[in-house]
Structure formats: structure tokens, C-alpha cells
C-alpha positions in Angstrom: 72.6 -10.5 -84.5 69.9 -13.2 -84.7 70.2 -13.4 -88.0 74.1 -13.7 -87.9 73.7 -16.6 -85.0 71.3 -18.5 -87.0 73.1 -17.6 -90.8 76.6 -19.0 -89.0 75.2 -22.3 -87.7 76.8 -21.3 -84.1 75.6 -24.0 -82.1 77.5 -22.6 -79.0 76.2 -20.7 -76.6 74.0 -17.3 -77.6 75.3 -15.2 -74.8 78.8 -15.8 -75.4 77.9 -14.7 -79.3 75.9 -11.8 -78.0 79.2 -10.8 -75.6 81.4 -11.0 -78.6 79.4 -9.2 -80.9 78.8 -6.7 -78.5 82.8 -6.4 -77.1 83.3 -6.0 -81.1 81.0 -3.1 -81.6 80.9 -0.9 -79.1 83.8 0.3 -79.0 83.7 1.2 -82.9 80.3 2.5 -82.3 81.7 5.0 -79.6 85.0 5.9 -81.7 82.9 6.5 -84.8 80.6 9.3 -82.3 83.5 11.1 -81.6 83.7 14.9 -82.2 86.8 16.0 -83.2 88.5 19.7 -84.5 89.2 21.0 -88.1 92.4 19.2 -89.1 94.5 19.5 -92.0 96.5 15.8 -91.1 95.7 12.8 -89.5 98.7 10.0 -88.0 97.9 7.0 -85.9 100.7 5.0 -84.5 98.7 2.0 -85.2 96.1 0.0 -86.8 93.5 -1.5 -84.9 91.4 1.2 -82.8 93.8 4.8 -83.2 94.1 3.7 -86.8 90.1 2.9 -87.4 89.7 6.6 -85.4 92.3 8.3 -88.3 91.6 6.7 -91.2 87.4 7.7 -90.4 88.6 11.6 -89.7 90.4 11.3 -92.8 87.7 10.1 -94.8 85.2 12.6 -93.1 87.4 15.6 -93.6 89.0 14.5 -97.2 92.8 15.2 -95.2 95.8 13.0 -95.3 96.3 10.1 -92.9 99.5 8.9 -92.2 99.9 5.7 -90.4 103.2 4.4 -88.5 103.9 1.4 -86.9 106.7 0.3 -84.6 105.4 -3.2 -84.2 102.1 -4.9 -86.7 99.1 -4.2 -84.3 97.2 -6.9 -85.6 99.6 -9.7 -85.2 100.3 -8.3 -81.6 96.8 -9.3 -81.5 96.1 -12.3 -82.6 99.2 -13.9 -81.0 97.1 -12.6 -77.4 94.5 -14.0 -78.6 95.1 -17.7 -79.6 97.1 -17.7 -76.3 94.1 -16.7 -74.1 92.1 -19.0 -72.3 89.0 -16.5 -72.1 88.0 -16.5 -75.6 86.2 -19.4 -76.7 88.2 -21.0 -79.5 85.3 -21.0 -82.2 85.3 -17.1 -81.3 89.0 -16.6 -81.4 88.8 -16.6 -85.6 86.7 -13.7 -85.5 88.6 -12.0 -82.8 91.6 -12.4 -85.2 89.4 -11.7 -88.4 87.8 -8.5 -86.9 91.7 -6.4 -86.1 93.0 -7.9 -89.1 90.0 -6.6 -90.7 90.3 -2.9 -88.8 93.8 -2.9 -90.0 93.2 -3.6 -93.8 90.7 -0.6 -93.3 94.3 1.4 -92.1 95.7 1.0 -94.7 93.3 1.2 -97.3 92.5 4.7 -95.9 96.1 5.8 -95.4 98.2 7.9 -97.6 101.5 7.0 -96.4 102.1 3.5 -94.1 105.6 3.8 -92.6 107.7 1.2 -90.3 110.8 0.4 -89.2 112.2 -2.4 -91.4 111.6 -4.4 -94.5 110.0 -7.8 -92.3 107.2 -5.4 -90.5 106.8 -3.9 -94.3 106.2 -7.8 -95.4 103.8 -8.4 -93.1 102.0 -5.1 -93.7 101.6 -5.9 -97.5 100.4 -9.4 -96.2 97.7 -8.0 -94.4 96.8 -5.6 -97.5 98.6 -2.7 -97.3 99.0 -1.2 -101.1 102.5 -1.7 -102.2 103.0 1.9 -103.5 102.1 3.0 -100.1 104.7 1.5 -98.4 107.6 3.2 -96.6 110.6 2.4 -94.9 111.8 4.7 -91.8 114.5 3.0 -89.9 115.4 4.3 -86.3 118.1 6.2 -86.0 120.4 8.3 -83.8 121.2 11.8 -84.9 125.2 11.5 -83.9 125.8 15.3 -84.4 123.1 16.1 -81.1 125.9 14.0 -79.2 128.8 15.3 -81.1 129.6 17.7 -77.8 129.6 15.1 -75.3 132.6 14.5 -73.2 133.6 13.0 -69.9 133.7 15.9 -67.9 137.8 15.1 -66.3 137.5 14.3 -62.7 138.8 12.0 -60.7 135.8 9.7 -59.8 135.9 6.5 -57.1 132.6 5.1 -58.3 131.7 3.3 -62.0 129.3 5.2 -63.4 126.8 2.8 -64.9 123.3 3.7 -67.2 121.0 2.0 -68.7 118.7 3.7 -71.0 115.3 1.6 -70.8 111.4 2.1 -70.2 110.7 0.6 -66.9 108.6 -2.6 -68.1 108.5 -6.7 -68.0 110.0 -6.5 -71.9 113.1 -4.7 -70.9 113.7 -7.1 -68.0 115.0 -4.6 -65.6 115.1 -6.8 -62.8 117.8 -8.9 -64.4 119.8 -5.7 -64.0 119.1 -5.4 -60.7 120.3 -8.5 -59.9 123.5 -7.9 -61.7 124.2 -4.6 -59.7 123.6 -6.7 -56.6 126.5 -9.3 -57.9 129.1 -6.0 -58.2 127.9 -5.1 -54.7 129.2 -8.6 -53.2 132.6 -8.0 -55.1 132.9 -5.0 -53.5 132.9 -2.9 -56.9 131.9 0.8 -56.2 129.9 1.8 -58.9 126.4 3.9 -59.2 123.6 2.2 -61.7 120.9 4.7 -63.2 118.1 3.5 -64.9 117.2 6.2 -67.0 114.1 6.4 -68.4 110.5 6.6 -67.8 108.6 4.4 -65.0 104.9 4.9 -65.1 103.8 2.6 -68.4 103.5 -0.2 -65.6 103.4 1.5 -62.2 103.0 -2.2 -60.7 105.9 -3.7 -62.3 107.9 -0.3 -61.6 106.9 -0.7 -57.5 108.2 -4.4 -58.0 111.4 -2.8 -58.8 111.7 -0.8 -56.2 110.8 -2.9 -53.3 113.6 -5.7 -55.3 116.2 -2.6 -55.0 115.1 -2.5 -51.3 115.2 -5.8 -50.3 118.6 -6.5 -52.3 120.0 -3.6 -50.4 121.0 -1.6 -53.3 119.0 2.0 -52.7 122.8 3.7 -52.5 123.5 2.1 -56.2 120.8 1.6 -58.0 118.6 5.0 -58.6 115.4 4.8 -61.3 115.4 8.4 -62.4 112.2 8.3 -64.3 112.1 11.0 -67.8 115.2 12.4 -68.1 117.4 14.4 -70.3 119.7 11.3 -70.9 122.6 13.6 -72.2 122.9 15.2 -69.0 123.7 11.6 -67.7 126.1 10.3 -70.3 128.4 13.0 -69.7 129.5 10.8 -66.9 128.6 7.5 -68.1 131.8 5.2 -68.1 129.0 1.8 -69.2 126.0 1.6 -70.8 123.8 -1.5 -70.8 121.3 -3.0 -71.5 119.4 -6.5 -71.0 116.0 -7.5 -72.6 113.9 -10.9 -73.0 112.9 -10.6 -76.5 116.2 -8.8 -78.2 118.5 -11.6 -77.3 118.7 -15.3 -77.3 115.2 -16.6 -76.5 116.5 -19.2 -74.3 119.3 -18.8 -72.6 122.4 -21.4 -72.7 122.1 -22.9 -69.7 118.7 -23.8 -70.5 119.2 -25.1 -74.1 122.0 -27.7 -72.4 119.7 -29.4 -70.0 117.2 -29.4 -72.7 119.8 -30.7 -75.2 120.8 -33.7 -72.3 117.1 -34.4 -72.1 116.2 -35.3 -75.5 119.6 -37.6 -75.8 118.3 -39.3 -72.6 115.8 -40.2 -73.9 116.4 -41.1 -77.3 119.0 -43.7 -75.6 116.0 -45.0 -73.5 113.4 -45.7 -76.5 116.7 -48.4 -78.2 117.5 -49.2 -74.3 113.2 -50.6 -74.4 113.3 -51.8 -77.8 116.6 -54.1 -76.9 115.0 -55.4 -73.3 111.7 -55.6 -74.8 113.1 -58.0 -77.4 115.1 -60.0 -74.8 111.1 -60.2 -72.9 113.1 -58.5 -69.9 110.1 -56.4 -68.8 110.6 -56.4 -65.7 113.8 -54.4 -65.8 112.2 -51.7 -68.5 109.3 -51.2 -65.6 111.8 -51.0 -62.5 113.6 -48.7 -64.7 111.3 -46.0 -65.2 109.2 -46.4 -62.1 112.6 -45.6 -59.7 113.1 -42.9 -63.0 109.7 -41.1 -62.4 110.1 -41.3 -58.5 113.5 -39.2 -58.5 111.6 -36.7 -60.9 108.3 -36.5 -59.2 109.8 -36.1 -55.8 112.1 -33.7 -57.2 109.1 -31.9 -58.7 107.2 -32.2 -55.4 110.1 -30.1 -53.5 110.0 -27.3 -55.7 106.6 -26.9 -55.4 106.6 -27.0 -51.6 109.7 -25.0 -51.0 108.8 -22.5 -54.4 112.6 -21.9 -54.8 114.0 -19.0 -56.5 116.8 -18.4 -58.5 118.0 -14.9 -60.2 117.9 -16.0 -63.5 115.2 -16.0 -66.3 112.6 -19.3 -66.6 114.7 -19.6 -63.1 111.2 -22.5 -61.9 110.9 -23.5 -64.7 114.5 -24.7 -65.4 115.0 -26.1 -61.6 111.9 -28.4 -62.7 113.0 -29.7 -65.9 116.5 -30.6 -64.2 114.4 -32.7 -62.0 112.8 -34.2 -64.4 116.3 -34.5 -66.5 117.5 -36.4 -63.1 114.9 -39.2 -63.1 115.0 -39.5 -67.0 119.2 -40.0 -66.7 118.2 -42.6 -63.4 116.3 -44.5 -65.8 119.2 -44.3 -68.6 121.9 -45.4 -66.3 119.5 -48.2 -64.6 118.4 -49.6 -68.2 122.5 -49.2 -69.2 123.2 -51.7 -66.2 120.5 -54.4 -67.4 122.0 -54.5 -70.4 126.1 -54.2 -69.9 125.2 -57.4 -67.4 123.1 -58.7 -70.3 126.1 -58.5 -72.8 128.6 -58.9 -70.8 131.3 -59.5 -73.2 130.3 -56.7 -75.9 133.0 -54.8 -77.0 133.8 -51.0 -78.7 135.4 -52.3 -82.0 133.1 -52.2 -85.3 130.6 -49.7 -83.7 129.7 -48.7 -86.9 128.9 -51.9 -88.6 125.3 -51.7 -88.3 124.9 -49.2 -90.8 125.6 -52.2 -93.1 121.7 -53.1 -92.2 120.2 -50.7 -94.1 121.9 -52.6 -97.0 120.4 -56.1 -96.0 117.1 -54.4 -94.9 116.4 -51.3 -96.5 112.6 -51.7 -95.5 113.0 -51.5 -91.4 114.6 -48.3 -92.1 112.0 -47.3 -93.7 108.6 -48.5 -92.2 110.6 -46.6 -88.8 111.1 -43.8 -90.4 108.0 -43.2 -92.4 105.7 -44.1 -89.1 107.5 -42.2 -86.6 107.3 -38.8 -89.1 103.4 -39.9 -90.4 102.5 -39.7 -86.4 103.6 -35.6 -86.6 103.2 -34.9 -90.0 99.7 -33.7 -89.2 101.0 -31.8 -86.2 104.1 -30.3 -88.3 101.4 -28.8 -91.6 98.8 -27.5 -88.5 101.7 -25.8 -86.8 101.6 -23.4 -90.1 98.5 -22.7 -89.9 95.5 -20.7 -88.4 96.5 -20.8 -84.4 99.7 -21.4 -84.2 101.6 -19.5 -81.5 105.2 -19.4 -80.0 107.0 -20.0 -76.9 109.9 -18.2 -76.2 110.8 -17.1 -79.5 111.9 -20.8 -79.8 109.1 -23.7 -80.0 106.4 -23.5 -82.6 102.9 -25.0 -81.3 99.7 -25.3 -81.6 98.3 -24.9 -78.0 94.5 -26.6 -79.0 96.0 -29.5 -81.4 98.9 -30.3 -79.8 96.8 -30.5 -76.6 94.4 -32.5 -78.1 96.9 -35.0 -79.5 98.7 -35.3 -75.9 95.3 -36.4 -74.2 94.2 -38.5 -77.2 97.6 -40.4 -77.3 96.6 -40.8 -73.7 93.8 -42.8 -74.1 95.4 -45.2 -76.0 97.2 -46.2 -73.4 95.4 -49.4 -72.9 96.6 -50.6 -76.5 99.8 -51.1 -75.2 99.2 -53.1 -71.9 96.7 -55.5 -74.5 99.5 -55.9 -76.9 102.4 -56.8 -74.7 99.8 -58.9 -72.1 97.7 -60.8 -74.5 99.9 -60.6 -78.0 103.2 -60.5 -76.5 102.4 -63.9 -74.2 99.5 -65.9 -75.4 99.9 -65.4 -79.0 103.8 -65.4 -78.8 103.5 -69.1 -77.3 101.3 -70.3 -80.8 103.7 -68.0 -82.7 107.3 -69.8 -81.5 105.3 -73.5 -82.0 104.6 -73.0 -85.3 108.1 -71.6 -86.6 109.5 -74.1 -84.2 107.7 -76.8 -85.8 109.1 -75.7 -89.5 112.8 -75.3 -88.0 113.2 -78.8 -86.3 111.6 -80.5 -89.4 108.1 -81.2 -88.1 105.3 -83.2 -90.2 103.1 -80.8 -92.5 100.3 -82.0 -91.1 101.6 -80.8 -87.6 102.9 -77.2 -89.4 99.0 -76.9 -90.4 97.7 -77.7 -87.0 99.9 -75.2 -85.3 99.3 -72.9 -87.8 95.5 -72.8 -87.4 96.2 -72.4 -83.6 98.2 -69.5 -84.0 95.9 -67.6 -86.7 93.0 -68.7 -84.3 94.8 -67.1 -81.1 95.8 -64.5 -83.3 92.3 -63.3 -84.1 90.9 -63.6 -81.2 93.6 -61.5 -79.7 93.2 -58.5 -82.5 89.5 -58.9 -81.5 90.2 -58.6 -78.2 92.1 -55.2 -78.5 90.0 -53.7 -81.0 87.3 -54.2 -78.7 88.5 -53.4 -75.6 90.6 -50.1 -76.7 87.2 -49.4 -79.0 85.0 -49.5 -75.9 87.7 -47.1 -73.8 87.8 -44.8 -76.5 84.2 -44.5 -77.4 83.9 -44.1 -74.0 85.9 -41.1 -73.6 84.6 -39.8 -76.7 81.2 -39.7 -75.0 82.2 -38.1 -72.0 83.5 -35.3 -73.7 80.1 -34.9 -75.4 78.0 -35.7 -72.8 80.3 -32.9 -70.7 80.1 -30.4 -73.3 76.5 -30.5 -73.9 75.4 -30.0 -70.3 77.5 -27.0 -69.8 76.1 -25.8 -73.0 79.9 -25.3 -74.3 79.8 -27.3 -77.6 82.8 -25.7 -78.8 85.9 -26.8 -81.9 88.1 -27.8 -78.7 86.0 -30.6 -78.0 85.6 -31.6 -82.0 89.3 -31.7 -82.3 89.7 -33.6 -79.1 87.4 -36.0 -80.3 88.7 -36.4 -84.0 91.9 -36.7 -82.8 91.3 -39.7 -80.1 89.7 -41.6 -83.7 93.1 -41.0 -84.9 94.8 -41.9 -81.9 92.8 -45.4 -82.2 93.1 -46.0 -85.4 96.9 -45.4 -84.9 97.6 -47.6 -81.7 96.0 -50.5 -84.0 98.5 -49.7 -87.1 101.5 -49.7 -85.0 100.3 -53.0 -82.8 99.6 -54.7 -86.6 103.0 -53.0 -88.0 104.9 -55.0 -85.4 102.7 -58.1 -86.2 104.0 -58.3 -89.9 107.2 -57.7 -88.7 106.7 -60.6 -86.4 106.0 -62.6 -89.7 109.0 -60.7 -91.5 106.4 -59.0 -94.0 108.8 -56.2 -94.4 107.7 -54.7 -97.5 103.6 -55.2 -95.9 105.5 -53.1 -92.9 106.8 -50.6 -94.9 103.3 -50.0 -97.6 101.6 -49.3 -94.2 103.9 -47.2 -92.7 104.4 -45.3 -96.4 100.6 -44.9 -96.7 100.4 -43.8 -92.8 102.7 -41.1 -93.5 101.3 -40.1 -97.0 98.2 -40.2 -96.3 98.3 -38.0 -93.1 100.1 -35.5 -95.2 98.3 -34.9 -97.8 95.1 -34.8 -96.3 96.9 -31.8 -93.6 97.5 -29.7 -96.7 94.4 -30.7 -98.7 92.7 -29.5 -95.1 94.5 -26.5 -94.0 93.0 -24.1 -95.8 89.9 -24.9 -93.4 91.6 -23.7 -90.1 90.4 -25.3 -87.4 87.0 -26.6 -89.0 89.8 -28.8 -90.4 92.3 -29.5 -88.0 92.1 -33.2 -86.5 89.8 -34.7 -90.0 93.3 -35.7 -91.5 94.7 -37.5 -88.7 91.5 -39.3 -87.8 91.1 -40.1 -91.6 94.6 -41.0 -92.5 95.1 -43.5 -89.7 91.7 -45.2 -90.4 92.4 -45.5 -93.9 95.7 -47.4 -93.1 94.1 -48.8 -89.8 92.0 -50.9 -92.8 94.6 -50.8 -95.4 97.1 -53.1 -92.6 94.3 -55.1 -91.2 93.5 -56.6 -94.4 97.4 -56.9 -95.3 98.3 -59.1 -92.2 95.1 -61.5 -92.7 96.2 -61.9 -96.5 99.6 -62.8 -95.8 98.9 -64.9 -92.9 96.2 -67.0 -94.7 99.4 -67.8 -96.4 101.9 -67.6 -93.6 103.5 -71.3 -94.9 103.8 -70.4 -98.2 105.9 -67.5 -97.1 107.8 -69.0 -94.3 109.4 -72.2 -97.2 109.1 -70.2 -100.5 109.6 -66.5 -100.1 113.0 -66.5 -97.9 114.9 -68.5 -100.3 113.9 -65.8 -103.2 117.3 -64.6 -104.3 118.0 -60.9 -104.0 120.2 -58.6 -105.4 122.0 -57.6 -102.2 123.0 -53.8 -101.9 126.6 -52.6 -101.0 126.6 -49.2 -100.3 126.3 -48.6 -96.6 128.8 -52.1 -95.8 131.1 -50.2 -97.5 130.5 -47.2 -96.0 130.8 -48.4 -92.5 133.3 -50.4 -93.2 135.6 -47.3 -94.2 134.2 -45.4 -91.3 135.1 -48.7 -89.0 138.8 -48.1 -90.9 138.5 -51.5 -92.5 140.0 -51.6 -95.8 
């Protein structure tokens, strides 16, 4: 084991290696010293332990091993264990390694490996199952054992309703209780069974019970444990059945707040860019501080009063309409600003500005290119070693998307420099110089003001680079400072700290983005954004092969190569800045068509 420490470079800590190793191993060590009868077959209904147990009988005894597998052990696995928060995460590769491992020694043993469609058979040869061993059993239902059931003919006051089910969390029985408690209030005489066993999970099973209790449903609702379920549909006039994982992930309800969420917002990022434009902050901050106050308060009640509702995600829904509340206060307040602000706007031509993209092609594109390059690296990682998924519905990455949120964070301070210092001081330089060069100034007073705003300019660039570089680094050596004293050094910090050089780099290409806009480098806009986007791309695929030795390299690297790429563009160009402002705007163009005349018809202009 020393050797292994020492070989792997593990700079963690040696007892949580030694823990691991040992969790590993014993329990092979013990299945391996089992004793077990003359056989003349071997099945496991699993990889993992059962099938290491078979496929070592068979090789001991020279017999056949059949394995079958309902769902791929393995991948049960690993999706526990890059959700867990006990296993370290540089550990959590071998965890997932060391089954998949165990299960590639299934199936190498295993005459036959049988499952119940072609996906799980996918994933099986994946995971190195032989391809001529490979079998398909589907389940099925053999209809002639139920040929000689009928509805005995009595006259009966009560619906007869079962549910065939195994008494645990997956089936989501209690959702079914519920339901019997709603045919209860509409005074519907009916009798509910629940047939099937209830000792898998005797806690969840109690939970059931005391919910029939307290619901006041023992009369209706009966849990019959193992049964013979054909002596039961006899008299079955409904069967039913509900389950978390076999229907819609989310349910509807949940998916439509969601839905009004994301267009709320949406509507509030053009709201900000129009009032930030108009230098109306003080309506954007009112805004969104009244916003969060509705949603934190909101969030604040729930917490204290812990209400409940008999539906599924039931918390987490009532807290995502409260924060949906605050979000549409926000929208409406920022809607008012600007009706009053444009007063006279009307609904005719709403589709004109689609003729932009036309007159300039490269703001749609610098937008575009920068808003994808900041998730690019997040989209690639989200395909790769870790990933996990919540509720059948969102793919993540619960240690690089959590490392991106907190490094985004701490960037923060980039945006209060730019819109305190760049936004005021250098905006006053910045409308003298091109005010100078509209009212017909001397060029001698053009040069003067231009000095002054390159000067202020600088100074202010220095300012943030500093300032946000000092906050960062900071952070940065917190989190290493933190994790050395606790002995912890661990990937989670490496990517948190990889991933806050990104988040720099980046908060200084958007803040000199808008700068070249500013200065109507549109083309200088759009290389940088193209090369932000490029570059984070191709370095996610070049590095996903690593896992998560890789993850948060190609972020960190592609935003500092365009960090330097755009710092050097917008001091070329405004070394120039005169040249550009008399000679470049009057450079004809050969103006595009397409989208006027594609709004135009949509606007029903002829």
C-alpha cells in the first residue's frame, strides 16, 4: 500500500488512502474465503460483489456461470458515488474504476449475460461484456396463468382498487395514499390494496403506515404484504400504479414555473442592458433589491413554517415560486422604468430589428460566441467523467459546476470597478474626445483629449486588473492555505482554484469586449469573442480524456489566452483611435439584405 501511495503521487491524506484501500479489499478478501458446496451452475443477479462471488466458483469448479441483470450494477454505482459527499473526490475515480473493474471480471467469467432490453445490453458491451455473450430476456407476463380470471358477479358497493408494487421510496406509494385520501373527501366508497411485499425498507414501510393513520384511511387503504395477487384481481375493478422514475421526471406543474422563470429573466438581462445604456442605475438597483426582498422573505417563511404539500418536490417547488415572485417583481418594476422612459413607443414594426443583423452582423456575433464560450467548457465536462443527473432531467457536474458558481462569484468586484471607475471617470474623457470630433474641434484639441482619455483609460484597466487580481489571488490563497492545514489537498480545491483563473481572466475579456465596442471595434469584438469561444472548446475536448486531472485547465487557459489576445487588440486600435474615428466609418460596405427583408415580410410590409 506504501508503495501504491508513493507510485500514485497521492498527496492527500494517507489514512483516507489506507481507508479506501482497505473498504476495497476486505470485502473481496472475505468473499474469496468462502466455502461453498459441489455445484454444477452458478447465476448472480449482478455484477459487482454476487457476480465477483459466481464468476470465482465458476472458475474454481470449471461450471457454468450465468449472470443476469435487471438494472447495470456498476452504473448504479458510480452515479452513488459521484453524488456522495463522503468520498473524497480524488478517491471517487477509483471507487468507480474498482466495480467497473469487478463487473468486466463478470462478464469475462460468465457464459451467458442476460438483461432486459437492448439499452442495458449497450451499456453492458460498454463496460466489456463479449458480444457473443450477450442475451436479451425481456419481461413478460405469461397471459394464459390469467386466462381463468373473472369478476366473480356480485353486486359490490365499494370500488375495488389494487396496486401491485414493492413497498419502497422508488414506487412512491405515498403518492397513492394521498390519492385514496382525495376519493375519501368525495365521498367515493372504494377499498385500495397495496399488494405486494413490505419489508425491503421496513422504515419507509412504517412511514406508510402511520401516513394511512394520520390521513384516516385504515378502513380503505390495507398493505397486504406477499400475496397471491390472482386471488385479488378476481375482484379488482382498477389497477394502478404511480412511480418517480417510470414517468415524467418532473412533473408539469413544475416544468411551468420553471418555464416562467427563465423568460423572466431573459426579459430582465435586455430590461439592464437598455437602463444600463440610458446610465439609469439607479432604477436597475431598486429593481432587483425590492425583487430579492419578495423572494428572500418568501424563502424565509417556508423555512420557518416548513410547509407541506401532497405533491412530489412539494418544498422544493413552493421555494422556487418564491423565488419566481421576486424575479417577476423585478420584471414588472424594470417594465415601468422603461414604458415611462418611452412613453410614446408603439407595437407596429416589432420585428424590424432583425434588419440589425444585416447592418451589424458582428454584435450578433461577438454576443453569441461569448455568451456560448462562457459554457462551452461546462457543456464538453458535462460528458465526461462525473457527470450526474437530477431528476432524470438536468445534466451536471456537481464539483465543476460548483466550482464555476463560486469562482464567477469572486469576480464580482470586476463589475462594481467597471461601471464605478470605467463607466464614470473614463466615460467623461470618452464623450470629450468624440464630442470634440463631432462639433468640429481643432486637431490639436482632438489630440489633447485623446491623450486624456487613453491616459484615464489605462489607468483605469490598471486599476481593475489590480484590484480584481489582488481579490482573486487572495481567495485563491485561502483555499490553499485552508486545505493544507486540514491536510485535505484534494482535486476539489484544484478545480476551484483553476476555475477562479478563468473566472478572472474572463471578467477582464468581457470589461475589454465592451471597451472596443465602446470604440465601435466590432470586428476586434467579435476575433475575441470567436477566440473565447474556440479556444475554451477545443481545449475541453483536447482535455477530457483526463477526467478531472483536466477539468478547469481549459477554462483557466482559454480565457487567459484571449484575456492577452483582447488586451493587446484594444491598445493597438486605440493608439490609433483618430485614425479610426475620420477614416474607417466612411469605408463603403457592401450592405446585406437578407434579414430587412425578412422582417420586413414578417412585419407584412411589402
Amino acid at each position: 500500500m506504501n508503495t501504491c501511495y508513493l507510485y500514485e503521487e497521492s498527496s492527500g491524506s494517507f489514512l483516507n488512502y489506507f481507508w479506501m484501500w482497505r473498504s476495497m479489499f476486505t470485502p473481496i478478501i472475505q468473499i474469496l474465503q468462502i466455502d461453498f458446496p459441489e455445484l454444477d451452475l452458478i447465476h448472480s443477479v449482478s455484477t459487482g460483489y454476487g457476480g465477483l462471488l459466481g464468476a470465482a466458483i465458476s472458475a474454481k469448479s470449471d461450471i457454468p456461470f450465468i449472470l443476469t441483470e435487471h438494472g447495470i450494477y456498476s452504473r448504479e454505482r458510480e452515479e452513488e458515488i459521484l453524488q456522495s459527499t463522503w468520498i473524497p473526490i480524488e478517491y471517487k475515480k477509483r471507487w468507480v474504476s474498482f466495480f467497473h473493474h469487478l463487473s468486466h471480471q463478470a462478464y469475462e467469467q460468465a457464459a451467458d449475460v442476460i438483461t432486459l432490453f437492448g439499452r442495458n445490453s449497450a451499456y453492458q458491451k460498454e463496460l466489456g461484456a463479449p458480444a457473443h455473450k450477450l442475451k436479451i430476456v425481456p419481461n413478460g407476463v405469461t397471459l394464459s396463468d390469467y386466462k381463468g380470471l373473472r369478476k366473480p358477479k356480485y353486486n359490490s358497493d365499494k370500488l375495488i382498487i389494487s396496486a401491485i408494487i414493492r413497498v419502497v421510496p422508488i414506487k412512491d406509494v405515498k403518492t397513492m395514499i394521498y390519492a385514496a385520501k382525495l376519493l375519501l373527501e368525495k365521498d367515493i366508497p372504494f377499498i385500495f390494496y397495496l399488494l405486494g411485499p413490505d419489508t425491503e425498507e421496513a422504515e419507509y414501510a412504517q412511514e406508510c403506515r402511520d401516513l394511512i393513520q394520520q390521513l384516516g384511511l385504515e378502513e380503505h387503504v390495507i398493505m397486504t404484504g406477499k400475496v397471491n395477487i390472482k386471488d385479488y384481481l378476481k375482484q379488482t375493478d382498477i389497477l394502478v400504479l404511480t412511480s418517480i422514475s417510470e414517468g415524467q421526471p418532473l412533473a408539469l406543474y413544475y416544468k411551468i414555473v420553471m418555464l416562467f422563470l427563465f423568460l423572466a429573466l431573459n426579459i430582465i438581462w435586455i430590461q439592464s442592458i437598455y437602463l444600463t445604456a440610458a446610465k439609469d442605475y439607479q432604477s436597475i438597483a431598486l429593481a432587483f433589491l425590492i425583487g430579492s426582498i419578495f423572494s428572500l422573505s418568501g424563502i424565509a417563511l417556508i423555512a420557518y413554517w416548513h410547509p407541506t404539500l401532497r405533491i412530489e418536490h412539494g418544498l422544493a417547488l413552493l421555494l422556487l415560486i418564491s423565488f419566481t415572485i421576486g424575479t417577476f417583481i423585478t420584471l414588472v418594476w424594470l417594465s415601468i422604468v422603461i414604458v415611462r422612459m418611452f412613453p410614446n413607443s408603439d407595437a407596429t414594426e416589432q420585428l424590424t430589428f432583425l434588419s440589425y443583423l444585416d447592418k451589424y452582423p458582428e454584435l450578433f456575433w461577438s454576443s453569441l460566441l461569448y455568451n456560448i464560450g462562457i459554457w462551452v467548457c461546462n457543456f464538453v465536462i458535462w460528458f465526461g467523467e462525473g457527470r450526474g443527473n437530477i431528476e432524470n432531467t438536468f445534466i451536471y457536474h456537481q464539483i465543476y459546476d460548483t466550482s464555476v458558481f463560486w469562482a464567477y462569484l469572486s469576480i464580482i468586484p470586476t463589475y462594481i470597478f467597471f461601471v464605478v471607475s470605467i463607466e464614470t471617470r473614463f466615460y467623461e474623457r470618452y464623450k470629450k474626445f468624440f464630442g470634440s470630433v463631432n462639433n468640429g474641434a481643432t486637431l490639436n484639441t482632438i489630440l489633447q483629449l485623446k491623450e486624456s482619455m487613453n491616459f484615464v483609460l489605462k489607468q483605469e484597466m490598471e486599476r481593475i486588473l489590480r484590484n480584481q487580481g489582488i481579490f482573486s489571488l487572495l481567495i485563491i490563497f485561502i483555499i490553499w492555505m485552508f486545505s493544507s492545514q486540514s491536510g485535505n489537498v484534494t482535486l476539489e480545491y484544484s478545480i476551484l482554484q483553476l476555475t477562479i483563473i478563468g473566472a478572472y481572466a474572463n471578467g477582464m475579456v468581457l470589461v475589454i469586449t465592451l471597451l472596443l465596442l465602446y470604440f465601435e471595434d466590432r470586428k476586434g469584438a467579435f476575433r475575441t469573442s470567436a477566440l473565447f469561444f474556440f479556444a475554451n472548446l477545443l481545449l475541453s475536448l483536447l482535455l477530457l480524456p483526463f477526467g478531472f486531472n483536466g477539468y478547469g485547465i481549459s477554462f483557466a487557459l482559454g480565457s487567459s489566452i484571449t484575456f492577452l489576445y483582447a488586451i493587446s487588440r484594444l491598445f493597438t486600435y486605440i493608439k490609433d483611435i483618430d485614425y479610426y474615428t475620420f477614416c474607417q466609418s466612411n469605408t463603403p460596405i457592401k450592405r446585406r439584405t437578407f434579414f430587412t427583408k425578412f422582417a420586413n415580410k414578417l412585419n407584412g410590409n411589402k
